[in-house]
C-alpha positions as CSV (number, residue, x, y, z in Angstrom):
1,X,7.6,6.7,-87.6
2,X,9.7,5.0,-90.3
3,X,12.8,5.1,-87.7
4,X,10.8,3.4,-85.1
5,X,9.4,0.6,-87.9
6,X,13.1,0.6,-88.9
7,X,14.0,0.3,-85.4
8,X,11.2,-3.3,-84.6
9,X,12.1,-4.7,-87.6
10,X,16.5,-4.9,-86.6
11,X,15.5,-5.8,-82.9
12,X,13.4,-8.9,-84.2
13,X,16.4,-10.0,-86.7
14,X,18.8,-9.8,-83.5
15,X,16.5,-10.7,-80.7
16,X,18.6,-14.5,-80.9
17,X,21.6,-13.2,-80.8
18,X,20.8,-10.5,-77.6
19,X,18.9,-12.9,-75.7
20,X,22.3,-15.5,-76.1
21,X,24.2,-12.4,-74.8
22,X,22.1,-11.5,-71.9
23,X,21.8,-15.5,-70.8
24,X,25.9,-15.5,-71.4
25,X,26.3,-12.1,-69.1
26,X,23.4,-13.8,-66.8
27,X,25.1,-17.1,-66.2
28,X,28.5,-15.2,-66.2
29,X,27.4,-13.1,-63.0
30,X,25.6,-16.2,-61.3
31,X,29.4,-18.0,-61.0
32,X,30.2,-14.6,-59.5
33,X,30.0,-13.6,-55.5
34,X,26.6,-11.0,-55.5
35,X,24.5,-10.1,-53.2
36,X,21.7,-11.6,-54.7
37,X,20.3,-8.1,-56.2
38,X,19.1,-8.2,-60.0
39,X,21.5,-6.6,-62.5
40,X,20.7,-3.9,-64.7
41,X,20.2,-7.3,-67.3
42,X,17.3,-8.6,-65.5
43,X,15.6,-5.6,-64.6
44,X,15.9,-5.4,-68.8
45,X,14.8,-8.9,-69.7
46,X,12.1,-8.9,-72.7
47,X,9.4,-11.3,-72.0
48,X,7.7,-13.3,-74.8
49,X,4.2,-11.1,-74.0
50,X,6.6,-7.9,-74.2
51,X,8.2,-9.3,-77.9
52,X,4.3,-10.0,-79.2
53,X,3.3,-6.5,-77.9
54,X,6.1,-5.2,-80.3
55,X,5.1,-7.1,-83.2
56,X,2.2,-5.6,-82.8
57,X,3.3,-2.0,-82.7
58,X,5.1,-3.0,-85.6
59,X,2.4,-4.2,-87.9
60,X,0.6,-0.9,-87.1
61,X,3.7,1.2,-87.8
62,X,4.1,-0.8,-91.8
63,X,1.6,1.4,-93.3
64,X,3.1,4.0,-92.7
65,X,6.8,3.3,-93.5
66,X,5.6,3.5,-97.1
Protein backbone atom coordinates (compact mmCIF):
# COMPACT_ATOMS: atom_id res chain seq x y z
CA UNK A 1 0.00 0.00 0.00
CA UNK A 2 2.86 2.40 0.82
CA UNK A 3 4.02 1.87 -3.08
CA UNK A 4 0.69 2.87 -4.32
CA UNK A 5 0.54 6.13 -1.68
CA UNK A 6 4.08 6.56 -2.93
CA UNK A 7 2.87 6.16 -6.33
CA UNK A 8 -0.40 9.33 -5.95
CA UNK A 9 1.77 11.40 -4.17
CA UNK A 10 4.74 11.60 -7.45
CA UNK A 11 1.76 11.59 -10.11
CA UNK A 12 0.26 14.81 -8.29
CA UNK A 13 3.85 16.57 -8.14
CA UNK A 14 4.17 15.91 -12.03
CA UNK A 15 0.58 16.00 -13.12
CA UNK A 16 1.73 19.86 -14.68
CA UNK A 17 4.40 18.77 -16.31
CA UNK A 18 2.48 15.41 -18.05
CA UNK A 19 -0.52 17.20 -18.87
CA UNK A 20 2.01 20.08 -20.83
CA UNK A 21 3.41 16.82 -22.49
CA UNK A 22 0.30 15.22 -23.54
CA UNK A 23 -1.24 18.90 -24.88
CA UNK A 24 2.41 19.23 -26.74
CA UNK A 25 2.08 15.45 -28.29
CA UNK A 26 -1.84 16.43 -28.79
CA UNK A 27 -1.33 19.65 -30.74
CA UNK A 28 1.81 17.92 -32.39
CA UNK A 29 -0.56 15.21 -34.02
CA UNK A 30 -3.45 17.68 -34.77
CA UNK A 31 -0.81 19.66 -37.47
CA UNK A 32 -0.37 16.10 -38.63
CA UNK A 33 -2.47 14.24 -41.65
CA UNK A 34 -4.92 11.48 -39.35
CA UNK A 35 -7.73 9.99 -39.88
CA UNK A 36 -9.47 11.62 -37.29
CA UNK A 37 -9.22 8.41 -34.81
CA UNK A 38 -8.09 9.22 -31.06
CA UNK A 39 -4.52 8.36 -30.12
CA UNK A 40 -3.51 6.14 -27.55
CA UNK A 41 -3.10 10.01 -25.66
CA UNK A 42 -6.69 10.70 -25.57
CA UNK A 43 -8.02 7.51 -24.92
CA UNK A 44 -5.47 8.19 -21.72
CA UNK A 45 -6.49 11.73 -20.79
CA UNK A 46 -7.06 12.29 -16.86
CA UNK A 47 -10.10 14.28 -16.29
CA UNK A 48 -10.30 16.74 -13.32
CA UNK A 49 -13.23 14.22 -11.66
CA UNK A 50 -10.66 11.28 -12.39
CA UNK A 51 -7.52 13.51 -10.53
CA UNK A 52 -10.19 14.22 -7.38
CA UNK A 53 -11.11 10.52 -7.27
CA UNK A 54 -7.28 9.87 -6.78
CA UNK A 55 -6.83 12.31 -4.14
CA UNK A 56 -9.21 10.56 -2.60
CA UNK A 57 -7.71 7.15 -2.80
CA UNK A 58 -4.78 8.84 -1.56
CA UNK A 59 -5.96 10.35 1.63
CA UNK A 60 -7.37 6.90 2.43
CA UNK A 61 -4.11 5.18 1.61
CA UNK A 62 -1.92 7.95 4.33
CA UNK A 63 -2.76 6.06 7.24
CA UNK A 64 -1.39 3.41 6.33
CA UNK A 65 1.91 4.55 4.76
CA UNK A 66 2.94 5.08 8.44
Amino acid sequence: MGSDYDSLIRAFELCDPLEEFRSRVLRRNEDQENDGAPTSLHLDELNPDDWNILREIMHILQPFRK
